[in-house]
KOLLUM-82206 format. One record per residue (C-alpha): residue in one letter; x negated, y, z. Coordinates in steps of 0.5 Angstrom, whole numbers, plus 500, padded with zeros to 3 digits. Layout:
BEGIN
AXYZ;...
This chain:
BEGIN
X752669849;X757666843;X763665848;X762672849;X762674841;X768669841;X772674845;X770680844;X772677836;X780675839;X781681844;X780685837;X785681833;X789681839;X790689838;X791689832;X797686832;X800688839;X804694836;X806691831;X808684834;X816683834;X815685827;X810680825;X814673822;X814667827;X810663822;X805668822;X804669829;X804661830;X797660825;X794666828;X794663835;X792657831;X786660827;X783664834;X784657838;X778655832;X774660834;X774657841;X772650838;X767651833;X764657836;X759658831;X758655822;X761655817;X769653819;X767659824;X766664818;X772662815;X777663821;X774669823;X775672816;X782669815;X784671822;X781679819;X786678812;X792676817;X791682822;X790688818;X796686814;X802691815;X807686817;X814690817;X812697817;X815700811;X813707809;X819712810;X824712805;X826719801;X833718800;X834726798;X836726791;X835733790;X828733793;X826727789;X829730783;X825737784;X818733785;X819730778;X820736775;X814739778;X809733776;X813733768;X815736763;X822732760;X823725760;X830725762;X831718762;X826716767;X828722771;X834719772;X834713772;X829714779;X834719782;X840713781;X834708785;X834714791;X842714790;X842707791;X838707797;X841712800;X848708800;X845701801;X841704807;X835701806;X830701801;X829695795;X824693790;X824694782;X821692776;X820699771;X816698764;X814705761;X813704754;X810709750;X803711745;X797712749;X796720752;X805721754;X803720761;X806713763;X800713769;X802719772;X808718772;X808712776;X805717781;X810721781;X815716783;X811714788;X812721791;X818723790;X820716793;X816719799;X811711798;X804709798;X801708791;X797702788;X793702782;X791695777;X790694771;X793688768;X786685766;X785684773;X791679773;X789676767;X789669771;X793665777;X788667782;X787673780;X794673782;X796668788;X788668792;X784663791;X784658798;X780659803;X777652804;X774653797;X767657797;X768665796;X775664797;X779671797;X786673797;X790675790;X791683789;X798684792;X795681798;X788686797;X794692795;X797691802;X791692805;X789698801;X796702802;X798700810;X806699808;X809693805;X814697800;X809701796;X809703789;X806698785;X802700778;X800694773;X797698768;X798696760;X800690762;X800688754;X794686755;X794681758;X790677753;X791672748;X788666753;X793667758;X796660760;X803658763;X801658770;X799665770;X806668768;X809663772;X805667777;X806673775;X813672774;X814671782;X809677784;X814680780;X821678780;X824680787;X829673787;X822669788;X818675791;X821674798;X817669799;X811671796;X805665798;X798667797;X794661797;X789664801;X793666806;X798660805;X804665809;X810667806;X809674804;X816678803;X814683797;X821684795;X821692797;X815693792;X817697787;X813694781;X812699775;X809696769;X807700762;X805697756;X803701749;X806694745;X813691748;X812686743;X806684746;X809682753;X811675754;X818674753;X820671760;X816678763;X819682759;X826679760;X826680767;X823688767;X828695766;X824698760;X823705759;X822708752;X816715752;X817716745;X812722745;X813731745;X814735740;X811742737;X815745743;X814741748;X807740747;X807748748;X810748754;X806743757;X800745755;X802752758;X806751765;X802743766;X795742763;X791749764;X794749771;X791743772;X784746768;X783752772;X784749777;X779743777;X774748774;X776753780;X778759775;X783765777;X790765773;X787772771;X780771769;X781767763;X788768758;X789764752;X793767747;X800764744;X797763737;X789760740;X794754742;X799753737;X792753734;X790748738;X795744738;X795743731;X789743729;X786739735;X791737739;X795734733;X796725736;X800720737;X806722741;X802725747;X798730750;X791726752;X787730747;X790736748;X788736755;X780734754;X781740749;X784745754;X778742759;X773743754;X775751753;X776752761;X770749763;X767753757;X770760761;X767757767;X760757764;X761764761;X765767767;X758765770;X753767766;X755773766;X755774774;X748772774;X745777768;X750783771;X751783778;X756789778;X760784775;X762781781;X765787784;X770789778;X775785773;X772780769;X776775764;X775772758;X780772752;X781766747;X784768742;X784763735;X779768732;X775765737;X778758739;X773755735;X767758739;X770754745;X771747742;X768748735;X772747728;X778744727;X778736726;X781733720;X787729721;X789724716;X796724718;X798729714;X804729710;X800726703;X805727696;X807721694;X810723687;X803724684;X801717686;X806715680;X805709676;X797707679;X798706686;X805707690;X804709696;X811709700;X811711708;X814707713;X816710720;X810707724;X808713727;X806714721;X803709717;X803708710;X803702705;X799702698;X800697693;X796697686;X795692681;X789687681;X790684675;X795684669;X795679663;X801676659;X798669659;X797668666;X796661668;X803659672;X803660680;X797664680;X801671680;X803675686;X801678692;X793676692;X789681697;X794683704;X789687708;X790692714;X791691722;X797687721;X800682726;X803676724;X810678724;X808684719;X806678714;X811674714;X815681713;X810682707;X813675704;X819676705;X819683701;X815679696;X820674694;X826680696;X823685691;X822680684;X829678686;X831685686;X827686680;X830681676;X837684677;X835691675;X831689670;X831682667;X827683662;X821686666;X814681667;X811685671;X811679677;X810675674;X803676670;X800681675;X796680681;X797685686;X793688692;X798690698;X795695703;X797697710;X795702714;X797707720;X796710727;X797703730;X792698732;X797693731;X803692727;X806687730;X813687728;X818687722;X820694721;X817696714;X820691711;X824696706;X818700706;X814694703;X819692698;X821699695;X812700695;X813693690;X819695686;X816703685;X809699683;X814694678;X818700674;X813706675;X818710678;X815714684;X819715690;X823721692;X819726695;X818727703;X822721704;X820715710;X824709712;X824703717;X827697717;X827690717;X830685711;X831678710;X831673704;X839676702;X837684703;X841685709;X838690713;X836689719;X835694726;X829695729;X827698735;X824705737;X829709734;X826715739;X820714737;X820713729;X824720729;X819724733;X814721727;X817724722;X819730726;X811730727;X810729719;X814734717;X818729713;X826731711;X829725710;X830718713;X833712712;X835708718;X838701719;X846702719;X846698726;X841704728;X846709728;X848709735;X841709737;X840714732;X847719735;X843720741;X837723741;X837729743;X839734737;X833738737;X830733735;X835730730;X836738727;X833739720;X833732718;X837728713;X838722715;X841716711;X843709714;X843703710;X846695711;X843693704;X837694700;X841697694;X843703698;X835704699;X834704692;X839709690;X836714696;X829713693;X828713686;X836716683;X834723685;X834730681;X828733684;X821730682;
């Protein structure tokens, strides 16, 4: 009766790989043959279990099959624009990848980062690439692969040994070239070690991937034809040697107009059609959803809460659309519809929410507290004054109390504007003690959960000198850049995004780092139209935007 398992159990590993046997590496084939010889000697056991499950991972994989490649750039680019509104350049930076292939006549492997505020649509387009590339489509979250066997296995001979999740992902998809999606890959966690990133590294990297080996299965695996897509909402989060080896792709956010027409011709298709609604049966109006997107939609960039609010007011119809059925049957034979106009929005969604990113008047702050806005999407600095007294004891003045969700990078920048600001003080106004025998409480917020980086440095400092001089800052004026000791001022990064923040806000003027201005001149100009922007190399030119004006 064993013997009879025992073949039964080689004839079905047999067959699987049949079909595909010239394709399978000779390795492969090799411990294979060894593994179903194991099955014939222990018969029964523990080592009997092991080689059978081993032999089910070896057999099930897709060894040499590649899903067809889709190398019309026309389709590829047609599909794009189908699933999303906008996003020139990951658009077409997949169309160059289909161009590529079809040149080349065979299909390679990438690492793609997206990087973006929550809700622009990282995932989906992660999906989309897959479609237009005519591949399978894998899903995981980064904390999956937050430790090494996570990602290269765990060995068999180990108790509930299991392959690593590339190895589960070729399973699930049946191809060995699918898209692959790591999903907020800066999340990682804090507790990441060496040995994980150095396994990510050769998932990742198609110079080590070829060779891929999983220490459950302890074959080569060639995964240097998946094509790896990562997103992340923090590119400083990521680890440097990772992040060296992606292509990082900026989503830095809609726009009013843009958000119009994703909502029109994207998300309430995707409502009524999820809620089994007729284009004809429900009608919202142009004001209810410029209504909608001001006053409910109003986030960072994206559209998720957009989308939950377009839901809500189609699942709402649907509810009406029934009841109405069932209270009148007549109903059912003539036209029915349900107009949402801003009237009525709020019956469907309820009132409005407050946001607080409203544009606050800064002038009015005046000698109190200085309140000065940095472009972090948009976040705001507060400075006021603890404590003031002639007769303070020596190195007891300062910076006292530093709060908000800042990052180290964020407090060494406070540090250094400290030191730039009564250096910069003392050459304004020799005569004015305000640093040096006060105690100050610097605050930061913002829409970011975690400020990491340096950019506010300007905006830190010329918090500190307006709190110093009583002068209050110009009016609808934001700012980023990084300093260092001297007043240099230093360039940043996500000029496209800063931008978008203070379109958003409604904010006229900007000043950005001078070694930005390339970043700046190619932005789209429907984006750059209305704003007067100023670029600046030394903090001196910052001081004469902000306080030397006519208007207060």
């Amino acid at each position: 009766m064993i013997n009879l398992v025992v073949f039964s159990l080689q004839q079905k590993f047999r067959e699987r790989i049949e079909p595909n046997k010239l394709k399978i590496p000779k390795r492969v084939l090799q411990v294979i043959d060894e593994e179903l010889t194991k099955l014939e000697v222990f018969k029964t056991g523990h080592e009997f279990t092991i080689a059978r499950n081993y032999l089910d991972w070896l057999t099930v994989l897709p060894w040499g099959k590649y899903s067809g490649e889709n190398c019309d750039v026309t389709s590829a680019e047609k599909i794009l624009d189908e699933d999303h509104y906008g996003l020139s350049n990951v658009k077409e930076r997949i169309i160059e990848h289909v161009a590529v292939e079809k040149l080349r006549g065979t299909s390679q492997g990438k690492i793609i980062c997206l990087a973006g505020p929550p809700g622009v649509g990282k995932t989906s387009i992660a999906r989309s690439i897959a479609r237009a590339l005519h591949r399978n489509f894998f899903q995981c979250s980064a904390g999956g692969l937050s430790t090494a066997a996570n990602i290269k296995g765990i060995p068999r001979t180990i108790y509930n040994g299991t392959p690593g999740k590339m190895v589960q992902c070729l399973k699930s998809v049946g191809t060995q070239n699918p898209v692959v999606l790591i999903d907020e890959i800066d999340k990682l966690g804090r507790h990441i070690t060496g040995d994980t990133i150095d396994a990510l590294l050769e998932l990742l990297d198609p110079e080590l991937n070829a060779n891929f080996m999983d220490h459950y299965l302890d074959v080569p695996i060639d995964l240097s034809k998946v094509f790896f897509v990562c997103t992340t909402n923090v590119i400083e989060k990521i680890p440097t040697p990772l992040l060296n080896r992606m292509e990082v792709i900026t989503i830095a956010g809609y726009l009013f107009a843009d958000k119009m027409h994703i909502a029109r011709d994207y998300l309430e298709k995707t409502a009524r059609k999820d809620c089994g609604i007729k284009p004809e049966e429900v009608d919202v109006s142009d004001c209810a959803l410029r209504s909608l997107i001001e006053n409910y939609g109003k986030e960072v960039g994206g559209v998720r809460n957009l989308q939950k609010q377009i839901e809500k007011i189609y699942r709402k119809s649907a509810l009406k659309l029934v009841r109405e059925d069932t209270s009148d049957t007549t109903l059912i034979e003539t036209a029915r519809k349900v107009s949402i106009k801003e009237s009525n929005l709020a019956d469907y969604i309820g009132k409005p929410i407050n946001f607080e990113t409203k544009v606050e008047k800064i002038s009015e702050q005046q000698c109190r507290a200085k309140v000065n806005r940095g472009l972090r999407g948009i976040g705001y600095i507060e400075t006021n004054v603890i404590e003031e007294d002639k007769g303070k004891e020596k190195g007891k003045d300062g910076l006292s109390v530093i709060t908000g969700q800042l990052g180290n990078a964020m407090r060494k920048s406070v540090q250094v504007a400290s030191t730039v600001a009564r250096r910069f003080l003392l050459e304004k106004e020799p005569e004015n003690p305000f640093f040096a025998n006060s105690k100050l409480h610097l605050h930061v917020t913002g829409s970011n959960k975690s400020n990491e980086g340096p950019s506010g440095g300007c905006t830190l400092i010329t918090s500190l000198v307006s709190l110093a001089m009583k002068k209050p800052v110009k009016k609808d004026l934001a700012m980023t850049g990084a300093v260092n000791l001297t007043g240099r001022i230093l360039p940043i990064g996500g000029v496209k995004m800063k931008t978008l923040a203070a379109k958003r806000n409604q904010i006229k003027t900007i000043i950005l780092p001078a070694l930005n201005r390339r970043d700046f001149e190619v932005l789209p100009q429907d984006l750059k139209e209305g704003l007067d922007v100023h670029f600046v190399s030394e903090y001196d030119q910052i001081f004469d935007i902000a306080f030397n004006y006519d208007d207060h």
